[in-house]
N, C-alpha and C positions, 0 to 999 in steps of 0.2 A: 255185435257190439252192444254192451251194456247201455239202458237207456239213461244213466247219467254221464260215461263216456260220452254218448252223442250228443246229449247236449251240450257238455263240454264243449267237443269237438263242434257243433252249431258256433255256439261262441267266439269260439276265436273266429272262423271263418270268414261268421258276420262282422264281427269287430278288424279285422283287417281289410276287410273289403271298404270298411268304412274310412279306416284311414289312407292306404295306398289311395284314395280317389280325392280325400283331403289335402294328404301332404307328400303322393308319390312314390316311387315305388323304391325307394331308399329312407323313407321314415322308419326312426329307429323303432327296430320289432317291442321297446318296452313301450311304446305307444298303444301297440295292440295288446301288450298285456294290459295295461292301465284299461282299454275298454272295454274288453273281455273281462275283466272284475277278474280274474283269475292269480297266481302264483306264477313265476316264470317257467320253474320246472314243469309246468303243466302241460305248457308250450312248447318246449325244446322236448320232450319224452316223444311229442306229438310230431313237431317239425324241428327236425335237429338243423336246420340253416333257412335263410330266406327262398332261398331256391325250390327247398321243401316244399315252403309254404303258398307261395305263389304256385306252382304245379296243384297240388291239391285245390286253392281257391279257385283255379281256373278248369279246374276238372270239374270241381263243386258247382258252378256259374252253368256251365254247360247242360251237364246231366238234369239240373233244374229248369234250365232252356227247352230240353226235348220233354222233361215231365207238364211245363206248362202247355206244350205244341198240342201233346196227346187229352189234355184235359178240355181245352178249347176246341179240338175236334167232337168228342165226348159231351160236354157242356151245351151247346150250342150248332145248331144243325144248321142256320142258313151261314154260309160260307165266310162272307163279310164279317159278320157278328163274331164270328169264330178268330177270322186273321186280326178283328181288332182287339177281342179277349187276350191273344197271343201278345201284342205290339204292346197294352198297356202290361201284361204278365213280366214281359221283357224289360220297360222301363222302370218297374219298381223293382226287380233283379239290379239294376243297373250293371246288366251283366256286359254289354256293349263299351259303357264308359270303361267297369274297370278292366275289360279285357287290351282298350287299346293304351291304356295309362300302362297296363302291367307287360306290354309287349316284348319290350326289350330284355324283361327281366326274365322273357319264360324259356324253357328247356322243354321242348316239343318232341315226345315219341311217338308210339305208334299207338297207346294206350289212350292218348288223349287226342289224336289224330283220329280215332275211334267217336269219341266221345263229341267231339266236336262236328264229324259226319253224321251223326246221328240228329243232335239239335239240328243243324242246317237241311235233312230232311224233311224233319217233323216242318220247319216253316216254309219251307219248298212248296210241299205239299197244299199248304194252307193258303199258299198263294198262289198256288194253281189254282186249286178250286173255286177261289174267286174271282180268277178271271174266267172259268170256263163258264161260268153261271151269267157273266158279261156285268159283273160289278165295282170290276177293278179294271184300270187301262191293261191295254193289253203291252206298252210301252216300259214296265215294271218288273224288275228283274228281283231278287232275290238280295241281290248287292243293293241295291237301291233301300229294299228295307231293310237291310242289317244296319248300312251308314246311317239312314235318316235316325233308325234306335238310338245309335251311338248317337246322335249330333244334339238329340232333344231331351236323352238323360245323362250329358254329362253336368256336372253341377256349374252355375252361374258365378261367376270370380265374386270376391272381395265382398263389397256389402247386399252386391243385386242379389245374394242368397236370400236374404230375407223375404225377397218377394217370394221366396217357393218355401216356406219355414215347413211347413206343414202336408209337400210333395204334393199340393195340388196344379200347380201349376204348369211342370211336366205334361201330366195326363191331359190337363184344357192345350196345351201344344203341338200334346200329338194327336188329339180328334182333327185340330186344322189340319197338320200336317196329312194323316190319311184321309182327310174327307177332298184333298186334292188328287188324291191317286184315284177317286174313283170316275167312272165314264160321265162328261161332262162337268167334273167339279174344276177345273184347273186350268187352263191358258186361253180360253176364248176359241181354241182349234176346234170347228164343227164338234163333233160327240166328246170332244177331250180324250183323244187317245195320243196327246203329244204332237211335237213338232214333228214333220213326216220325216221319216227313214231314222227315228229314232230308235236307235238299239237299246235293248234293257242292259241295264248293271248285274253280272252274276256274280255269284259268292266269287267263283275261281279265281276270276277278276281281281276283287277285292283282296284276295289270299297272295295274290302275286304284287299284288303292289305293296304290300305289308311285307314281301319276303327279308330274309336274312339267312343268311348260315346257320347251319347248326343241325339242320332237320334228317329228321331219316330219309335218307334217298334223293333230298329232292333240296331246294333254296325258299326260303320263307315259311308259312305254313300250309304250302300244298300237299295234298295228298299222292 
């Protein structure tokens, strides 16, 4: 792809993501032309319907998902430093919020059932290694940190935006938030590894309770 195609194509992505998470996943698409600065034909040559487009944003969401997983393993060698490089990577994606705003609206194959295994490894991974190193509870599932992402960057209603104008306030949200998943930081429980016989939250989990028709093979977005 040509690299004004792709910026282009950046453009709109950015600029839909930005609105579906403002105004839903039924804002009319000349929204996102309006903030993509763009022409509408630019759009529809790109995404001929919303369904389009939602598919690609949500492929696009992803694949930047598993690119941030691999750059925090790379960047940062003690393990923690690493899953929290990822958790803030993820919250200025606010790839969590718009995934679950856009849920209803997505058409799930096998191409993005790909794309989406791929990120959920990459943070798997990263959260293993923090607990094997004994710096994360060991009570801490994978589902546990995709929700908590989703729960701390989806955007604040009506005027409390303003207290986050500037997206800092997400990130001071989610160090409290992770700085209680780690050993000792969280309920008073001797070392902090949780209420006892507490099971971790996994993706699968998560994927099934989100399910719906529609998916190759299976009900929601399981694999």
């Amino acid at each position: 792809m040509r690299a004004d195609a792709e910026r282009s194509r950046r453009r709109i992505l950015d600029a839909a993501c930005e609105v579906f998470l403002e105004r839903g996943p039924d804002a009319p698409l000349d929204a996102v032309v309006r903030r993509a600065g763009i022409g509408p034909g630019t759009l529809y040559r790109r995404f001929p319907d919303r369904t389009a487009l939602v598919r690609a944003l949500v492929t696009d969401l992803l694949g930047r998902l598993a690119e941030a997983a691999r750059e925090a393993r790379t960047a940062e060698p003690d393990p923690y430093r690493a899953l929290r490089r990822f958790a803030h990577a993820a919250a200025d994606l606010r790839m969590g919020a718009a995934i679950v705003v856009l849920l209803d609206r997505l058409v799930v194959d096998a191409d993005l059932v790909a794309a989406r295994s791929r990120a959920v490894a990459g943070a798997e991974a990263l959260l293993r290694a923090a607990q094997d190193a004994g710096q994360l509870r060991a009570d801490v599932g994978t589902g546990d940190l995709v929700l908590l992402c989703v729960r701390v960057s989806r955007p604040l209603p009506g005027g409390l935006a303003a207290l986050d104008a500037d997206g800092t306030l997400v990130h001071r949200h989610l160090d409290l938030a992770l700085a209680g998943l780690r050993p000792g930081g969280g309920d008073g429980e001797g070392e902090g590894e949780g209420e006892a016989g507490a099971v971790p939250l996994s993706f699968a989990q998560v994927i099934a309770a989100a399910g719906r028709p529609g998916e190759p093979g299976a009900t929601g977005m399981a694999e």
